[in-house]
PDB file of N, CA, C and O in Angstrom:
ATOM      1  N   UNK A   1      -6.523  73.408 -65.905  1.00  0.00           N
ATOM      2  CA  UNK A   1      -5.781  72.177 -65.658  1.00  0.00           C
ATOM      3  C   UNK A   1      -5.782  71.359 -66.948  1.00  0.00           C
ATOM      4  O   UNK A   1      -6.795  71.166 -67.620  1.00  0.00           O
ATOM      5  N   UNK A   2      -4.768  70.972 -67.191  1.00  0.00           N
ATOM      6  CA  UNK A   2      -4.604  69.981 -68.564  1.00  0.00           C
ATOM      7  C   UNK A   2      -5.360  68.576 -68.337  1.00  0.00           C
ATOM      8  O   UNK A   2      -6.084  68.184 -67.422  1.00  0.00           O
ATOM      9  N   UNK A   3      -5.067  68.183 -69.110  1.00  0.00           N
ATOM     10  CA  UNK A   3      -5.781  66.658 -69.016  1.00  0.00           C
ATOM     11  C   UNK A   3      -4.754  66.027 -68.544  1.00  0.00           C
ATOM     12  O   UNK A   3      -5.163  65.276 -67.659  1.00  0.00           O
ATOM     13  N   UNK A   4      -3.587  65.936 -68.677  1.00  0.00           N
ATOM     14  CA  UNK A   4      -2.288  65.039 -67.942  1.00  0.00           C
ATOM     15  C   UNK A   4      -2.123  65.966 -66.743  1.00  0.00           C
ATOM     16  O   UNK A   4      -0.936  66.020 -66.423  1.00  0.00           O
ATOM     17  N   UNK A   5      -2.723  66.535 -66.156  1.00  0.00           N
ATOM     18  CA  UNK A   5      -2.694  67.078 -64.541  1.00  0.00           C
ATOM     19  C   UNK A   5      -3.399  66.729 -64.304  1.00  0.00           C
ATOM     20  O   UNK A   5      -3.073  66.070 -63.317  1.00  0.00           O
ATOM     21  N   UNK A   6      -4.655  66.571 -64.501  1.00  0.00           N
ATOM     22  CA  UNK A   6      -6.098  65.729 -64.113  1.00  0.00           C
ATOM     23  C   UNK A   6      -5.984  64.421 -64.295  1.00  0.00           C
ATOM     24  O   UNK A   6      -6.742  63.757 -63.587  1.00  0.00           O
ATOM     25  N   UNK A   7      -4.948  63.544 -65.359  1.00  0.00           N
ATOM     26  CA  UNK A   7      -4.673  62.154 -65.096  1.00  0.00           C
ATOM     27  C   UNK A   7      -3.901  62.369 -63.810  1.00  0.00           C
ATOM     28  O   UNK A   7      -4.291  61.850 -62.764  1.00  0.00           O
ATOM     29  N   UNK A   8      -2.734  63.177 -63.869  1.00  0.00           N
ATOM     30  CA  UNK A   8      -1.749  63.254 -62.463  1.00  0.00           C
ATOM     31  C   UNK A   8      -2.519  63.207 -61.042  1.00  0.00           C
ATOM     32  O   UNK A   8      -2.330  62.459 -60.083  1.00  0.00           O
ATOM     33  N   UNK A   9      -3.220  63.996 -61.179  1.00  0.00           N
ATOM     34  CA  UNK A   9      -3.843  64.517 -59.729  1.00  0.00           C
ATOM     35  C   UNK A   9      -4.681  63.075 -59.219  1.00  0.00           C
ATOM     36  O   UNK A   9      -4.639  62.705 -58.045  1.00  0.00           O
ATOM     37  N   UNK A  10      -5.444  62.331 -60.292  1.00  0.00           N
ATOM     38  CA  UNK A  10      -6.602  61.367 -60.315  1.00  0.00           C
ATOM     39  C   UNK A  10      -5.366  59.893 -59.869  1.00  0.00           C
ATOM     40  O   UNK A  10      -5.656  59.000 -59.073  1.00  0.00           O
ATOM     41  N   UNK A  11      -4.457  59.965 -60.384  1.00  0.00           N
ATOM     42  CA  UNK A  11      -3.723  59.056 -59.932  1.00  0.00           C
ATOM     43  C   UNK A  11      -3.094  59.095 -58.809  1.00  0.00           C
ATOM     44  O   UNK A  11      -3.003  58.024 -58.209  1.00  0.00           O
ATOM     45  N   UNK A  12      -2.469  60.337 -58.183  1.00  0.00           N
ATOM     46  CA  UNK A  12      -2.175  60.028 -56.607  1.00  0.00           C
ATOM     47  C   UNK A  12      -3.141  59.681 -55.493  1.00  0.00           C
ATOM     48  O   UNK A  12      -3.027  58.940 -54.516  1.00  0.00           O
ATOM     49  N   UNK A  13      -4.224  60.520 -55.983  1.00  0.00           N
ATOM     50  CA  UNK A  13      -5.069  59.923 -55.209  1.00  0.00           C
ATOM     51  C   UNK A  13      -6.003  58.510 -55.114  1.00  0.00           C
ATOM     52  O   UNK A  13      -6.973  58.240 -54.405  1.00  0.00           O
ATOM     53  N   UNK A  14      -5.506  57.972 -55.823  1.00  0.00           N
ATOM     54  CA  UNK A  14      -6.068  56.632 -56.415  1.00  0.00           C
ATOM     55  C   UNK A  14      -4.526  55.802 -55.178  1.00  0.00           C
ATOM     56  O   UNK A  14      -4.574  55.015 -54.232  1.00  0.00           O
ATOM     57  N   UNK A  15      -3.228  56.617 -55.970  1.00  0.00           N
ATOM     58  CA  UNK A  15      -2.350  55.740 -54.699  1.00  0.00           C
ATOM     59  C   UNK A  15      -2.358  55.998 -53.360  1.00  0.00           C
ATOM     60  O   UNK A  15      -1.609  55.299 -52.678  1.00  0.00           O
ATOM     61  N   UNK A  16      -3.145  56.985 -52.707  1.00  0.00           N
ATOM     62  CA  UNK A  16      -3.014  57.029 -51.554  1.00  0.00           C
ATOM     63  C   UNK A  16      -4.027  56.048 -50.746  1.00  0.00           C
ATOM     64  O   UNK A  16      -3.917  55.765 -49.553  1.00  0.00           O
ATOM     65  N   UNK A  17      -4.952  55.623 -51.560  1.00  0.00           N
ATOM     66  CA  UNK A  17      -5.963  54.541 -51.132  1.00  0.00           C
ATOM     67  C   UNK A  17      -5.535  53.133 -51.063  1.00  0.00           C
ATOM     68  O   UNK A  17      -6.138  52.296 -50.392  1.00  0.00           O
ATOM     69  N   UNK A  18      -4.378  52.858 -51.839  1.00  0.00           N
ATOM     70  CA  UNK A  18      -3.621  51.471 -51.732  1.00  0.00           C
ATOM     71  C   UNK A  18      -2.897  51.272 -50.304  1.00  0.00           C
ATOM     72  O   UNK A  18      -2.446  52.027 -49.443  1.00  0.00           O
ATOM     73  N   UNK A  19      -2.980  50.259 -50.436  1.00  0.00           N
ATOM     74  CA  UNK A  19      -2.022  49.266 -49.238  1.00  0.00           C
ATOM     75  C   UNK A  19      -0.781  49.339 -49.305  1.00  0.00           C
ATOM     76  O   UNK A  19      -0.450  49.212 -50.484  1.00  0.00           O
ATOM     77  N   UNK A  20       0.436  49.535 -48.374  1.00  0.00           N
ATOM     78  CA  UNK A  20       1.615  48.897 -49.234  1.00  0.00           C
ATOM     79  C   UNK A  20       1.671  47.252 -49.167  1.00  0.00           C
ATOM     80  O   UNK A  20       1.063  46.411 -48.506  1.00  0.00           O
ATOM     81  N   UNK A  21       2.609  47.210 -50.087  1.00  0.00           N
ATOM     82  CA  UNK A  21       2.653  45.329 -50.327  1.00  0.00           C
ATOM     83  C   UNK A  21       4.188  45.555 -50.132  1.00  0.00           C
ATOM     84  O   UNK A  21       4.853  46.562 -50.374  1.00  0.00           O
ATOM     85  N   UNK A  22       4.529  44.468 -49.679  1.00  0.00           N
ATOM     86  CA  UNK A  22       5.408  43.788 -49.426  1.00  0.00           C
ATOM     87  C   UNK A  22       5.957  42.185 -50.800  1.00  0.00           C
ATOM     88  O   UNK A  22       6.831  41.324 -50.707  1.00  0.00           O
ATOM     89  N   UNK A  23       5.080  42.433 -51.725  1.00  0.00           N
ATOM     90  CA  UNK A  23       5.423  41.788 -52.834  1.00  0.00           C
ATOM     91  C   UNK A  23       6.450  41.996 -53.508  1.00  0.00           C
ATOM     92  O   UNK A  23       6.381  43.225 -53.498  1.00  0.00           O
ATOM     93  N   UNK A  24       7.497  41.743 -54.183  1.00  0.00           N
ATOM     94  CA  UNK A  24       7.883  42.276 -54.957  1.00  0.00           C
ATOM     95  C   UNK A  24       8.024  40.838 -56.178  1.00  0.00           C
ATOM     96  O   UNK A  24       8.123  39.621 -56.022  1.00  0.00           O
ATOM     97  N   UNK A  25       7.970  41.731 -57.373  1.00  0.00           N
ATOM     98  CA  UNK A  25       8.599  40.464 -58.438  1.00  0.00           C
ATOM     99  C   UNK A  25       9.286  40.638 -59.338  1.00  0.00           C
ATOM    100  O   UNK A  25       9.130  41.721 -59.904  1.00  0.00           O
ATOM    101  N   UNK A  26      10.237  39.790 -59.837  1.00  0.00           N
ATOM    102  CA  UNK A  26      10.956  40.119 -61.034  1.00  0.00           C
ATOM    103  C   UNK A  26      10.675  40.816 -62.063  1.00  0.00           C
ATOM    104  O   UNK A  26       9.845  40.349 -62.843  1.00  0.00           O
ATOM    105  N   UNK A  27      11.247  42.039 -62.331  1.00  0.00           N
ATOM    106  CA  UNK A  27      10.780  42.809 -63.945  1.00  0.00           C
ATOM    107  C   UNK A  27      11.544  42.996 -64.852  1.00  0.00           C
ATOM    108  O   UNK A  27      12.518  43.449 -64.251  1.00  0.00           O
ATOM    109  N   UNK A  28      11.841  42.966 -66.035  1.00  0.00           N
ATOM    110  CA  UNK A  28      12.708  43.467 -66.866  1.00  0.00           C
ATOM    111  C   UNK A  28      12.744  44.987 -67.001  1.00  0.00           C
ATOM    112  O   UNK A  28      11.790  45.751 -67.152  1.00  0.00           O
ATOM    113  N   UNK A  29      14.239  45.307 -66.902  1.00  0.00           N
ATOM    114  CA  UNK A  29      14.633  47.330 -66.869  1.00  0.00           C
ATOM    115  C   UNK A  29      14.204  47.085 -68.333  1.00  0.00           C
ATOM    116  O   UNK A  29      14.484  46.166 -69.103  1.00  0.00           O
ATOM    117  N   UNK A  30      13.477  48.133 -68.474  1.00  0.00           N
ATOM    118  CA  UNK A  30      12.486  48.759 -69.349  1.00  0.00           C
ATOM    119  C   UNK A  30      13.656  49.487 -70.463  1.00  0.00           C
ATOM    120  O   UNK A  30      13.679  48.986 -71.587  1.00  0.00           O
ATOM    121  N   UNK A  31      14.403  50.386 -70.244  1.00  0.00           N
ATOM    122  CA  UNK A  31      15.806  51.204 -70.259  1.00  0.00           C
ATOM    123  C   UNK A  31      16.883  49.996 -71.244  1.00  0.00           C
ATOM    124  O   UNK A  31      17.260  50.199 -72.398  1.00  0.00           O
ATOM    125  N   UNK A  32      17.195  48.790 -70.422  1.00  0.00           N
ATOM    126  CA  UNK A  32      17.793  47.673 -70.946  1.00  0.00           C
ATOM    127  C   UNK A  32      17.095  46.892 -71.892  1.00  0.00           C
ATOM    128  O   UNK A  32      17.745  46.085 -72.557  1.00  0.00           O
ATOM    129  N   UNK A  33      15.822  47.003 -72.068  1.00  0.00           N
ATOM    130  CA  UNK A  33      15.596  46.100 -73.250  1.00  0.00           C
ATOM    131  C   UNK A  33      15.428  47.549 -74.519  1.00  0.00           C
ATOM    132  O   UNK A  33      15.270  47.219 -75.694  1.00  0.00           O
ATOM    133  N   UNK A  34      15.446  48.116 -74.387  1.00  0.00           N
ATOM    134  CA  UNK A  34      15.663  49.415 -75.704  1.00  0.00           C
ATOM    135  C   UNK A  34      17.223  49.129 -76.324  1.00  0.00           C
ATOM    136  O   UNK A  34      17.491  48.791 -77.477  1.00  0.00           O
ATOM    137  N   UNK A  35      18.013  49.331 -75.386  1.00  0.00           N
ATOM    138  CA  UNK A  35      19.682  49.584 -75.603  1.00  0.00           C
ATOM    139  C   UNK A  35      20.159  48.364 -76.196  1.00  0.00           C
ATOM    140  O   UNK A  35      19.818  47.185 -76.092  1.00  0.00           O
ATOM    141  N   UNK A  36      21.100  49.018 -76.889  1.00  0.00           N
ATOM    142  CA  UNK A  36      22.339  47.727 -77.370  1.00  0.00           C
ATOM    143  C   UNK A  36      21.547  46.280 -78.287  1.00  0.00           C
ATOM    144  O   UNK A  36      21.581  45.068 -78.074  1.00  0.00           O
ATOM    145  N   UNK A  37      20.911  47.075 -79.293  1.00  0.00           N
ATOM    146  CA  UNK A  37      19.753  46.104 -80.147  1.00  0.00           C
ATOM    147  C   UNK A  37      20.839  46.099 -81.731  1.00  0.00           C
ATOM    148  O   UNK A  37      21.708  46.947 -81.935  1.00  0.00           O
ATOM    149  N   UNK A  38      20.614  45.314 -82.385  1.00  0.00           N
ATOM    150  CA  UNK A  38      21.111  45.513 -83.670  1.00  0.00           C
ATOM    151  C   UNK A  38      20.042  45.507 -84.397  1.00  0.00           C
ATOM    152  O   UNK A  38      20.106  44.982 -85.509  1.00  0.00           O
ATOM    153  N   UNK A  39      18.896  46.052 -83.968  1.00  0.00           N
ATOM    154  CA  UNK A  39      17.662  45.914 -84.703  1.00  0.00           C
ATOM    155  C   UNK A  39      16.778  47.497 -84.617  1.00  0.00           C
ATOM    156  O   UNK A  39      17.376  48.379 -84.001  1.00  0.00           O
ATOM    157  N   UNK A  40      15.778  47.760 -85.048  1.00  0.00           N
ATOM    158  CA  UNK A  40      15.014  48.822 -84.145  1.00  0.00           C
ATOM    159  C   UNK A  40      14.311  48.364 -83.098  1.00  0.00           C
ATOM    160  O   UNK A  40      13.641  47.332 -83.066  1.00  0.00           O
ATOM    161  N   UNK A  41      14.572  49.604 -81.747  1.00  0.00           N
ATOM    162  CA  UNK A  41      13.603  48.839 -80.637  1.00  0.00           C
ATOM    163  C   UNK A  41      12.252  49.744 -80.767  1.00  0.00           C
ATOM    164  O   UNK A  41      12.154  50.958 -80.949  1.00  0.00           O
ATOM    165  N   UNK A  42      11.063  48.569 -80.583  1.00  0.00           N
ATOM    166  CA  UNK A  42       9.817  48.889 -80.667  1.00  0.00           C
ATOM    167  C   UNK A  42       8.850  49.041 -79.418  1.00  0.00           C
ATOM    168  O   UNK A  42       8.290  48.047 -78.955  1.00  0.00           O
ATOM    169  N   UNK A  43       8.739  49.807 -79.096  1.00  0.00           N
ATOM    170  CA  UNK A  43       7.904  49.819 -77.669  1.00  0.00           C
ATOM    171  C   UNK A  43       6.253  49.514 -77.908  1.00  0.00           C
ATOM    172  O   UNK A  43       5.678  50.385 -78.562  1.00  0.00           O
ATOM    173  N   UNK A  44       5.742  48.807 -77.624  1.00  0.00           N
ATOM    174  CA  UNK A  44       4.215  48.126 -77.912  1.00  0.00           C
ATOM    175  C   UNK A  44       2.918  48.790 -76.762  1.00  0.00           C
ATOM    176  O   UNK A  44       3.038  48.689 -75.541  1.00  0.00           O
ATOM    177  N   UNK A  45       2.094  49.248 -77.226  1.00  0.00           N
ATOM    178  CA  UNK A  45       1.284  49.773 -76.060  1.00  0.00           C
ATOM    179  C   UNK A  45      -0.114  49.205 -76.220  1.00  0.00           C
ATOM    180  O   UNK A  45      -0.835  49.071 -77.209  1.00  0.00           O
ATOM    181  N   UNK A  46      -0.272  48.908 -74.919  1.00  0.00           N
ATOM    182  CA  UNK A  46      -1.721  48.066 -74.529  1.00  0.00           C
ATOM    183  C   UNK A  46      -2.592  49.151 -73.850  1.00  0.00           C
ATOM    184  O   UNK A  46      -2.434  49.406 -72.656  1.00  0.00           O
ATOM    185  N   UNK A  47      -3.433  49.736 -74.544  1.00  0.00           N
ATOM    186  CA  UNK A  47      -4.465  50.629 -73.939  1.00  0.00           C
ATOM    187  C   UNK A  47      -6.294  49.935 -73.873  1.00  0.00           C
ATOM    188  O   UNK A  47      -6.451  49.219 -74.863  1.00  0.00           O
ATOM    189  N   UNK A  48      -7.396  49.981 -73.127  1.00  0.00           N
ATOM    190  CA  UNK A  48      -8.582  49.345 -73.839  1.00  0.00           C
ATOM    191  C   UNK A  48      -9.304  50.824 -74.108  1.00  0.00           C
ATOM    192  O   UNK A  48     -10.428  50.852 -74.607  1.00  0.00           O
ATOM    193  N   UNK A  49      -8.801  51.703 -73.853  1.00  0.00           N
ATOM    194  CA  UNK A  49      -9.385  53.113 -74.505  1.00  0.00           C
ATOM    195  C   UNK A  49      -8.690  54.174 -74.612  1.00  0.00           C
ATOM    196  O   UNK A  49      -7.526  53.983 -74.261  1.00  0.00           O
ATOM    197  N   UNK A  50      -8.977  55.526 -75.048  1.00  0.00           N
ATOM    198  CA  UNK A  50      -8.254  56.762 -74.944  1.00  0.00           C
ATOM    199  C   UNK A  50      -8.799  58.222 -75.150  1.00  0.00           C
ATOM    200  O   UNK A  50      -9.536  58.492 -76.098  1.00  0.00           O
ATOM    201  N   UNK A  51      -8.442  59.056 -74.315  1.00  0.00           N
ATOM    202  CA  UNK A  51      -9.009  60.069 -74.358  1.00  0.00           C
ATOM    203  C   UNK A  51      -9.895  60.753 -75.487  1.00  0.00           C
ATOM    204  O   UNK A  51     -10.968  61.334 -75.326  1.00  0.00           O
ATOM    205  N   UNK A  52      -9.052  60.506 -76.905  1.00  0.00           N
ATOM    206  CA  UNK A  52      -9.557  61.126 -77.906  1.00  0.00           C
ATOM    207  C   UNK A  52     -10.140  60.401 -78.681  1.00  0.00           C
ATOM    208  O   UNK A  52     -10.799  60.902 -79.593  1.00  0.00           O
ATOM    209  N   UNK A  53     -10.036  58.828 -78.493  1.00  0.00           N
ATOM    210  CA  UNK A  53     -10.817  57.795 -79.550  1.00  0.00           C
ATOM    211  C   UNK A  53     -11.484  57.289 -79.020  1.00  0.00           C
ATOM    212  O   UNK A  53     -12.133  56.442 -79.633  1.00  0.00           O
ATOM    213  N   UNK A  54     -11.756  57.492 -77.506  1.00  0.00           N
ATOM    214  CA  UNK A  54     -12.858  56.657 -76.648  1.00  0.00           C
ATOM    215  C   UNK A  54     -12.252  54.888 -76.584  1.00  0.00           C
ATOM    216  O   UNK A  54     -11.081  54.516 -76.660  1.00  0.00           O
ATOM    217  N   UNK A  55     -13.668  53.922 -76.399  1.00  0.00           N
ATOM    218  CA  UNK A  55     -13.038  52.572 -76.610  1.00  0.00           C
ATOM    219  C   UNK A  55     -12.246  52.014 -77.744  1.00  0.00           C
ATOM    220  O   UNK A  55     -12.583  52.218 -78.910  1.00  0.00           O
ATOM    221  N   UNK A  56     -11.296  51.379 -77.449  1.00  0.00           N
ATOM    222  CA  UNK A  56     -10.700  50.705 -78.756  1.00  0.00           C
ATOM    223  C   UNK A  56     -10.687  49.150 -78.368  1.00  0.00           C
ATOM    224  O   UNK A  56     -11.282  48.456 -79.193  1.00  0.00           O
ATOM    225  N   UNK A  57     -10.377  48.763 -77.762  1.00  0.00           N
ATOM    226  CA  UNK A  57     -10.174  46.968 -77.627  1.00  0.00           C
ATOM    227  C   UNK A  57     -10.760  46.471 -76.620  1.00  0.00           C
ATOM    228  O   UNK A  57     -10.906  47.205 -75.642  1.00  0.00           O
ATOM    229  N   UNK A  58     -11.119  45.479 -76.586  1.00  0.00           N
ATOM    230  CA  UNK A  58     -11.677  44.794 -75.381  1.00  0.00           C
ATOM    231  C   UNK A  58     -11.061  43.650 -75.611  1.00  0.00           C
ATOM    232  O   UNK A  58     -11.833  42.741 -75.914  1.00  0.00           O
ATOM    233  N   UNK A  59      -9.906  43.367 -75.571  1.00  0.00           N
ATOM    234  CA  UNK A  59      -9.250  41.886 -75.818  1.00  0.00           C
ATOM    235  C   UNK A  59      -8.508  41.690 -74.057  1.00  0.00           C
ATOM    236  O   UNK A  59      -8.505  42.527 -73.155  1.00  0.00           O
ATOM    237  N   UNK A  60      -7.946  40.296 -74.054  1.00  0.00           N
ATOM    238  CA  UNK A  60      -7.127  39.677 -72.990  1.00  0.00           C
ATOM    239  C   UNK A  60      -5.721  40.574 -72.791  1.00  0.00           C
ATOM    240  O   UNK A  60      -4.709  40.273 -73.425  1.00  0.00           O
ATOM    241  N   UNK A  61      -5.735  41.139 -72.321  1.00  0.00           N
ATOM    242  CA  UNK A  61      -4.081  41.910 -71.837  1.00  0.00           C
ATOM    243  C   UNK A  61      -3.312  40.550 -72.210  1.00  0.00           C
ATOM    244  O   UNK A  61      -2.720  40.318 -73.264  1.00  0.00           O
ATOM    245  N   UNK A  62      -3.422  39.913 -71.372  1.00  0.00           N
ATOM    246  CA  UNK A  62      -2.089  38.742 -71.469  1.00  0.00           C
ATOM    247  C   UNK A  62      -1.695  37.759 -72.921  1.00  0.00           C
ATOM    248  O   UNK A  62      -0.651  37.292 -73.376  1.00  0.00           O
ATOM    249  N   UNK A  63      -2.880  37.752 -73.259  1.00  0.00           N
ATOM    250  CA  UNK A  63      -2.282  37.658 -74.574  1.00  0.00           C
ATOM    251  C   UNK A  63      -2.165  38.414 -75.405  1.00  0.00           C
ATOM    252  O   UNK A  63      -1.149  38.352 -76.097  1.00  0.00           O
ATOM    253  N   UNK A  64      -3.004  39.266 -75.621  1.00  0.00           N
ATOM    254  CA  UNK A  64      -2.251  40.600 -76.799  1.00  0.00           C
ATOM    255  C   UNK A  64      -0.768  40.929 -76.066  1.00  0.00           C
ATOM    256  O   UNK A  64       0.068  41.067 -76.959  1.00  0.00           O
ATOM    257  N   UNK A  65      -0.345  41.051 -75.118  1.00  0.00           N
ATOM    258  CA  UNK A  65       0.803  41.424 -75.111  1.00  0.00           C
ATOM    259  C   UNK A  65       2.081  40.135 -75.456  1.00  0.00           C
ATOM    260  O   UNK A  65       3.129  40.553 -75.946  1.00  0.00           O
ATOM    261  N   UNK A  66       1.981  38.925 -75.244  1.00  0.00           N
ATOM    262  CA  UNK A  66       2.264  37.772 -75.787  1.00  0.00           C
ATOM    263  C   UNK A  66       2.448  38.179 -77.158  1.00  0.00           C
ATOM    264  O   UNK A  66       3.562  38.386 -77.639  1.00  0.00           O
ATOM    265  N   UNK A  67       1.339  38.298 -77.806  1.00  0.00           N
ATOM    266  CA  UNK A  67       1.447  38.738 -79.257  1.00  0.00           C
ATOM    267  C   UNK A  67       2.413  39.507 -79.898  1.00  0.00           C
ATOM    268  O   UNK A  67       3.083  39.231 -80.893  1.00  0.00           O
ATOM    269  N   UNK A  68       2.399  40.601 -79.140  1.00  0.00           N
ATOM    270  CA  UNK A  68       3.048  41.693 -79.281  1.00  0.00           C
ATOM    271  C   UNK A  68       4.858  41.218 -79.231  1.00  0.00           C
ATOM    272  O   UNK A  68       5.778  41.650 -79.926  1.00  0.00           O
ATOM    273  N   UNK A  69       4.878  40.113 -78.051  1.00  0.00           N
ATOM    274  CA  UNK A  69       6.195  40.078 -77.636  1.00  0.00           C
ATOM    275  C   UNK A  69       6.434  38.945 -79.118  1.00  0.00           C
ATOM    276  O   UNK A  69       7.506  39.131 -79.694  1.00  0.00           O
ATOM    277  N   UNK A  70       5.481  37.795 -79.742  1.00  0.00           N
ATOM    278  CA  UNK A  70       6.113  36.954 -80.650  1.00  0.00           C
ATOM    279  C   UNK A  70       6.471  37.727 -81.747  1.00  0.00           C
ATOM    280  O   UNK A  70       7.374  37.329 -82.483  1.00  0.00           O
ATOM    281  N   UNK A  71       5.719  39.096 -82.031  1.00  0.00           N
ATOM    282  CA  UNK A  71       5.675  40.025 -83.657  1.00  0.00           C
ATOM    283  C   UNK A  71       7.403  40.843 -83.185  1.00  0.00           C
ATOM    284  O   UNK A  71       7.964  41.475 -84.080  1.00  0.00           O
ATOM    285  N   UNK A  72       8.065  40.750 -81.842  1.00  0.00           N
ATOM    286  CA  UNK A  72       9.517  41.188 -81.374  1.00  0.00           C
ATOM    287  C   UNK A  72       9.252  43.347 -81.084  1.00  0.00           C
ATOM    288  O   UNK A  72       9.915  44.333 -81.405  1.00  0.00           O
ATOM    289  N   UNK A  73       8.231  43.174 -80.504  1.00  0.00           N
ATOM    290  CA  UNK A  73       8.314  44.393 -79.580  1.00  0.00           C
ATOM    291  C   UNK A  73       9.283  43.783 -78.667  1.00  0.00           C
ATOM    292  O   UNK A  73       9.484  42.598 -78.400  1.00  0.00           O
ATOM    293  N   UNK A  74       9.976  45.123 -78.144  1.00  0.00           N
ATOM    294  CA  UNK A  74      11.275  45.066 -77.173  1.00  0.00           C
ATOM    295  C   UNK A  74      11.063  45.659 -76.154  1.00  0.00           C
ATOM    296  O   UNK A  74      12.121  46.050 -75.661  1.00  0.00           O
ATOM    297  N   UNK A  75       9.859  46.026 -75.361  1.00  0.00           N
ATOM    298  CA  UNK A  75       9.136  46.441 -74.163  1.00  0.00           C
ATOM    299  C   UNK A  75       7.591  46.561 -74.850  1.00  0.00           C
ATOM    300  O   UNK A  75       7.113  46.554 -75.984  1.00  0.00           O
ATOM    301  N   UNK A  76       7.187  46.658 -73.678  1.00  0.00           N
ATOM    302  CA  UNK A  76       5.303  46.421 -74.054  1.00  0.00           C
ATOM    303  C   UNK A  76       4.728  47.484 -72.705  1.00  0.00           C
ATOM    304  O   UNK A  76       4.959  47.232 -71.522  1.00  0.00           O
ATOM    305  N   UNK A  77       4.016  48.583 -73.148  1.00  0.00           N
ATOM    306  CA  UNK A  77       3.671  49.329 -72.150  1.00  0.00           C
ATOM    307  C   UNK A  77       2.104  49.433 -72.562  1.00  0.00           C
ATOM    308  O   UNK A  77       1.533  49.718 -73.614  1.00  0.00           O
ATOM    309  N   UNK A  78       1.492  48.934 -70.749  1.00  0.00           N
ATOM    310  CA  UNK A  78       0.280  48.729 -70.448  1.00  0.00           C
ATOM    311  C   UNK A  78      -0.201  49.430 -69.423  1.00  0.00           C
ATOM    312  O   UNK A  78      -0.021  49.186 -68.230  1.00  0.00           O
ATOM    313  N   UNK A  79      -1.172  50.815 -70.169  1.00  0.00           N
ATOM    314  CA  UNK A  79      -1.871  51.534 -69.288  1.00  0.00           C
ATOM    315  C   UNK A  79      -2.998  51.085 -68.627  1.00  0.00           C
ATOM    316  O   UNK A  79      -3.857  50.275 -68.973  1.00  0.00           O
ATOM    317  N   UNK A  80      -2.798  52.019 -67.188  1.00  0.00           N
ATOM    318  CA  UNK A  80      -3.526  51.142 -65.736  1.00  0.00           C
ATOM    319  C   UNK A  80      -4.161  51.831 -65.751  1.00  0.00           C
ATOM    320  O   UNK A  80      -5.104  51.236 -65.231  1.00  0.00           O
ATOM    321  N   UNK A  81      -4.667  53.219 -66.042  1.00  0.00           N
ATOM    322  CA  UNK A  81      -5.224  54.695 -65.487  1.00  0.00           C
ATOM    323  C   UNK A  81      -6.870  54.089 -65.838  1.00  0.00           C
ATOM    324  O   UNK A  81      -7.193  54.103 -67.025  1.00  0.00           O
ATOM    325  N   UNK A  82      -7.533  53.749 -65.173  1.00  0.00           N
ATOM    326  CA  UNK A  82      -9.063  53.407 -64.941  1.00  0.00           C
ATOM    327  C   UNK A  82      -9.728  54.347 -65.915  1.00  0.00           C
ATOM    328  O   UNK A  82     -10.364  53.873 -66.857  1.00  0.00           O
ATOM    329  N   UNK A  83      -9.581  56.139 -65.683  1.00  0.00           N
ATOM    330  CA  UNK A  83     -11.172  56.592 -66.046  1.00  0.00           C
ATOM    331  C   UNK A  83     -10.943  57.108 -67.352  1.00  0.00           C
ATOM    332  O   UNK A  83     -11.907  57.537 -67.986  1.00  0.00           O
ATOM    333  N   UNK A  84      -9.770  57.128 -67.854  1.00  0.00           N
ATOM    334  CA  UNK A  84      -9.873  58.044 -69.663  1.00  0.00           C
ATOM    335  C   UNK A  84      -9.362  56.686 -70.309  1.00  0.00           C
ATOM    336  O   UNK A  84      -9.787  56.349 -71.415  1.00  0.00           O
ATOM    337  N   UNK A  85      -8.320  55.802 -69.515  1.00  0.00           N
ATOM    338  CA  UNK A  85      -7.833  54.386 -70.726  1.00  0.00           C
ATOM    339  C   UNK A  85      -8.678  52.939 -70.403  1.00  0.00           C
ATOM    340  O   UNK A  85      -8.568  51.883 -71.026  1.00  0.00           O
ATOM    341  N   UNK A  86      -9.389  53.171 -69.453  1.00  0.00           N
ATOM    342  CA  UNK A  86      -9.956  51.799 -68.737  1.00  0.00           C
ATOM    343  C   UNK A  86      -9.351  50.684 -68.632  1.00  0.00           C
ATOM    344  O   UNK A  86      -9.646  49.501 -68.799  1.00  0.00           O
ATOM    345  N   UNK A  87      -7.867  51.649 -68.126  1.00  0.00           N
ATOM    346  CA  UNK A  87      -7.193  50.281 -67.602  1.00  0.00           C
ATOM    347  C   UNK A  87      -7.034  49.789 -65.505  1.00  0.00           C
ATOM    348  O   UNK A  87      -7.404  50.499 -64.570  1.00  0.00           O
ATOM    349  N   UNK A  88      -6.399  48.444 -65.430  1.00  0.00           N
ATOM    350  CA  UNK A  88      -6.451  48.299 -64.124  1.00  0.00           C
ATOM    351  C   UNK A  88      -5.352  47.875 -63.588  1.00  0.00           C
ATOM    352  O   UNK A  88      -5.286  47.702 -62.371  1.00  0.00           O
TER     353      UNK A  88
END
């Protein structure tokens, strides 16, 4: 089994333990902020670890990604996967 089948597998079963919600909230299409830029689009990633480098950050999600959005990243992707990125 690869390691992205063992993230795969570790994550459904992580969703089958959730609730559904009835929340929903506004998001920006991910797809639409790439397209139709006269600039390069930069995709920004918020990890606090990773498989092959172990820990890297222990900072505030909400503002490093703030950050990210004033330096003009054009989406910001923030891994949730608990046991290899220690995210939530």
């Amino acid at each position: 089994m690869s390691v992205l089948d063992e993230i795969t597998e570790l994550a459904r079963e992580r969703a089958k333990q959730l609730a559904p919600s009835d929340a929903r909230c506004e998001r920006a299409n991910f797809a639409d902020a790439l397209r139709g830029r006269d600039r390069l689009s930069i995709v920004a990633e918020f990890k606090r670890a990773s498989p092959s480098l172990g820990d890297i950050a222990d900072r505030d999600v909400a503002s490093q990604v703030r950050h990210y959005r004033d330096l003009g990243a054009s989406a910001i992707s923030v891994l949730t996967e608990p046991s290899r990125f220690r995210g939530s």
